[in-house]
N, C-alpha and C positions, 0 to 999 in steps of 0.2 A: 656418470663421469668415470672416464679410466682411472682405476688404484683410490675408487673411494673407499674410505673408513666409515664408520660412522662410529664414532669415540663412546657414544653413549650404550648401544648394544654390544660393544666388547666386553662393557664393564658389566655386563649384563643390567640395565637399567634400560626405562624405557628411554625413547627416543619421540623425535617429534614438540608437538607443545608442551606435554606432559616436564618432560627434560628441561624447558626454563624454569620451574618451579621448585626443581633440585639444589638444597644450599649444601656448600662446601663440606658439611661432614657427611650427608647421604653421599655425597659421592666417594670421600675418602674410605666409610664403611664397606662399600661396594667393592673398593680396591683389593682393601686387606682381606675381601673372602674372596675373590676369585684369584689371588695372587696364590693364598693357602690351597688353591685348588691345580692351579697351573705352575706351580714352583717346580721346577724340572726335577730337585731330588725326588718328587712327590712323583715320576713320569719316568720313572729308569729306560723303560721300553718304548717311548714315544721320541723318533727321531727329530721331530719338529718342536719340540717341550721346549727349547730354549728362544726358538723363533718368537712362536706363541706367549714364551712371558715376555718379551722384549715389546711386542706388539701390544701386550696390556700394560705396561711400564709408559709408556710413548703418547698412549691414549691417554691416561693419567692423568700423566703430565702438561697435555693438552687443555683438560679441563679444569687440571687444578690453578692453570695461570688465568690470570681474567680478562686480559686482552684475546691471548688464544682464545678461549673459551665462547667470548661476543663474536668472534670472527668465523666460528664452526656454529654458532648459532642462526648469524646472518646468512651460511651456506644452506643450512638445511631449510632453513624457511624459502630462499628459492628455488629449491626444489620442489618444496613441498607446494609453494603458488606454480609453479609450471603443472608439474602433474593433478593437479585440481584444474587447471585452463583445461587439459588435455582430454581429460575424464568430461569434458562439460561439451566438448566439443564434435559432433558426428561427422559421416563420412559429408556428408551435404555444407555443413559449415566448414569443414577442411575446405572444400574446394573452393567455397567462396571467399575465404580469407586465402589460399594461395595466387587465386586471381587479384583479389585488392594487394595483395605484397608486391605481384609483378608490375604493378602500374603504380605501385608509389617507386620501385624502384626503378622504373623508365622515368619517372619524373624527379629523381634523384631525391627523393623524401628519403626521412630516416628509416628505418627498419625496425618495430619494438621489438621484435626475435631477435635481431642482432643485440638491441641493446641488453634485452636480458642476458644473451649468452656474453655478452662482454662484460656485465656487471657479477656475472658468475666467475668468471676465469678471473677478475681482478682480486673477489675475496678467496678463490680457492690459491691466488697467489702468494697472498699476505700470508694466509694460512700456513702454508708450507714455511714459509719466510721463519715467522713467530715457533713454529715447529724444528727447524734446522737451527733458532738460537737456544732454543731450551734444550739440546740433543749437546750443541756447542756446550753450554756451561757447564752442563754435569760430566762432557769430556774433558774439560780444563779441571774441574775439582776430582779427578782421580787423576788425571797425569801428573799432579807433583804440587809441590807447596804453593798457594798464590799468593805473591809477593805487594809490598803497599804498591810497588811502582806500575804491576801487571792489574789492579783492582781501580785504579784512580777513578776510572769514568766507572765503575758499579757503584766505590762507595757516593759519590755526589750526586747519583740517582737517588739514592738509597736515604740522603740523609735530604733530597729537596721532599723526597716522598714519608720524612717525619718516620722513617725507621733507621737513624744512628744508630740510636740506644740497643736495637737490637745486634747490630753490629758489634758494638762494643761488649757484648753478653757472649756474644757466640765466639768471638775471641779470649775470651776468659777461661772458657770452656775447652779450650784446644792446648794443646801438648806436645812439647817437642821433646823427642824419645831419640839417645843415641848409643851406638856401639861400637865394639873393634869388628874390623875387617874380618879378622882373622878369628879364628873358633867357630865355635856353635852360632850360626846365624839366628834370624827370627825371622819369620813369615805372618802374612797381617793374620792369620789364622790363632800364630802364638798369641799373639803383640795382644788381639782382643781378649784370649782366656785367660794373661798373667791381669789387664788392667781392669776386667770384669768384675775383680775383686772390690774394688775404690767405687762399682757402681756399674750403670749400662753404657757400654762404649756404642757410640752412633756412626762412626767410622774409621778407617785405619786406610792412612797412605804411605809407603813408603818408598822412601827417595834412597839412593845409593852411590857412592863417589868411589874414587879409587880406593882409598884411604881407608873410611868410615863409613858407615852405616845411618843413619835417621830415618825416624818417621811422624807424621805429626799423627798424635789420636785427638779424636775428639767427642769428649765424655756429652753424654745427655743430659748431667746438671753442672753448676758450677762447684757442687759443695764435694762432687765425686772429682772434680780435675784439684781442686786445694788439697783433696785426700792424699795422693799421687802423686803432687808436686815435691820434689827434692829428693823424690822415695827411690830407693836401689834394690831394684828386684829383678829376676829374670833368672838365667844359668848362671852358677857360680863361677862356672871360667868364662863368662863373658856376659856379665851383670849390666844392666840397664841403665843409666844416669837420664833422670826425669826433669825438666823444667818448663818454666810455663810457658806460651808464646806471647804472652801479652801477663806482664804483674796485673793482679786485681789489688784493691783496697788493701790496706797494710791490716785492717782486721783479717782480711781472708784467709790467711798466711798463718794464724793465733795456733789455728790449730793441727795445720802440718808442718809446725815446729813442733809441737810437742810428741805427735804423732810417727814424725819422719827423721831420719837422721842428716837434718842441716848441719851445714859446716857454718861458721864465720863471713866465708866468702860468698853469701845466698846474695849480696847487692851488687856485685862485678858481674860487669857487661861485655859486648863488642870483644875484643881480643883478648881482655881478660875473663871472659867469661870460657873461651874456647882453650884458653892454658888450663883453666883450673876445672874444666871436664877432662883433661886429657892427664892430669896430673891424678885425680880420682878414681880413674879406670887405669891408669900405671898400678897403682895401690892396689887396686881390687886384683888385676890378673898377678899379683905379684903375691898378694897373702893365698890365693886359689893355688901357685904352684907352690907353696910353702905346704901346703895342707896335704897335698900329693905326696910330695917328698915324708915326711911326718907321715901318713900313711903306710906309704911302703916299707 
């Protein structure tokens, strides 16, 4: 078939029957050492290094979902029963089976050649299908913050399929991070080495308005995002203001009060939550040019 993959020998694993007996961390294993081996830093001189990881990123992905994954299953198994027919078949039974096809199709019978190749093109279409959404999602979770109202039909999948809770975990976990326009910006390259410190950062998006600056991080545990929450860190002339995207539990909190320097106003929300970051970074750019001046 034109532009076949075959997802399992990208990932260097076998392929074939062998490949349904593969559970989800052999394959993730597999990932993470041919990733270490194809990471394009690792390829300075290899013009195609970034193609090539992208191609095993894509494959991955493929297998790590389980609808894709039964769908690239049920593909290679018809391949795998055509070319066993084909192998079985000599030149003498060729022709007696091309003779029987032309006289079921003068008597307008159906065609099992047609139907296999029809029953192939329909899974290698899903396929694609299932592959163009998982390609979709991970392009919406870096272009920018997803909002409840852009989420509605993931999270009611999510929670008929008894994963709320996860939901609500991985939101606890996330971070909304903002600045001035103006000074020393931040690049998600900073954003992950200032917030490395509270723990392992799992991703950095950043969004950008006329105005202001944000970005949402999103820490690896929960007990690294409570570290972090209300914390003011970053460049002194244009310091960081931390908050959560989602409060967790009023315990969670215990300990970046004592840790962090909360203000009073740690429970104003909606408009006043957006005064009283903008009043906090007045302060902070205002004692920064005091310390300049005091300086010089």
């Amino acid at each position: 078939m034109e532009g076949f993959v075959d997802h399992y020998i990208v990932l260097g694993l076998a392929s074939g029957e062998e490949a349904l007996k593969l559970t989800e961390k052999e394959i993730a294993k597999a990932y993470k050492l041919k990733a270490l081996d194809l990471h394009p830093d690792k390829r300075p001189d290899d013009p195609d290094a970034h193609e090539k990881f992208q191609r095993l990123k894509t494959s991955y992905e493929v297998l790590k979902d389980e609808k894709a994954r039964k769908l690239f299953d049920d593909l290679l198994r018809i391949q795998r029963e055509k070319q066993h027919k084909k192998s079985q078949v000599d030149s003498k039974r060729r022709k007696m089976m091309s003779d029987l096809e032309e006289r079921e199709r003068s008597a307008f019978s159906p065609n099992p050649s047609a139907r296999a190749y029809d029953e192939e093109e329909r899974i290698a279409r899903k396929l694609k299908e299932e592959i163009d959404r998982i390609r979709a999602r991970h392009a919406k979770k870096k272009s920018g913050f997803q909002t409840p109202e852009s989420n509605v039909d993931e999270k009611r999948k999510e929670e008929r399929s008894g994963a709320g809770a996860s939901v609500q975990l991985d939101k606890e976990r996330m971070l909304k991070v903002s600045w001035e326009k103006s000074g020393e910006g931040y690049t998600a390259g900073r954003l992950r080495e200032v917030f490395s410190e509270f723990g392992e950062v799992e991703d950095v998006v950043i969004r950008s308005t006329k105005k202001k600056c944000s970005a949402l991080i999103v820490m690896a545990t929960k007990d690294g995002a409570v570290a972090a929450t209300r914390t003011l860190c970053g460049n002194l002339s244009n310091p960081l203001l931390v908050v959560p995207l989602q409060k967790a539990a009023q315990t969670d909190f215990l300990t970046a009060k004592k840790s962090a320097e909360a203000e009073p106003q740690s429970n104003i929300v909606g408009a006043g939550l957006q005064a009283y970051e903008d009043a906090v970074m007045q302060r902070l750019l205002q004692a920064a040019m005091d310390q300049k001046k005091r300086g010089v």
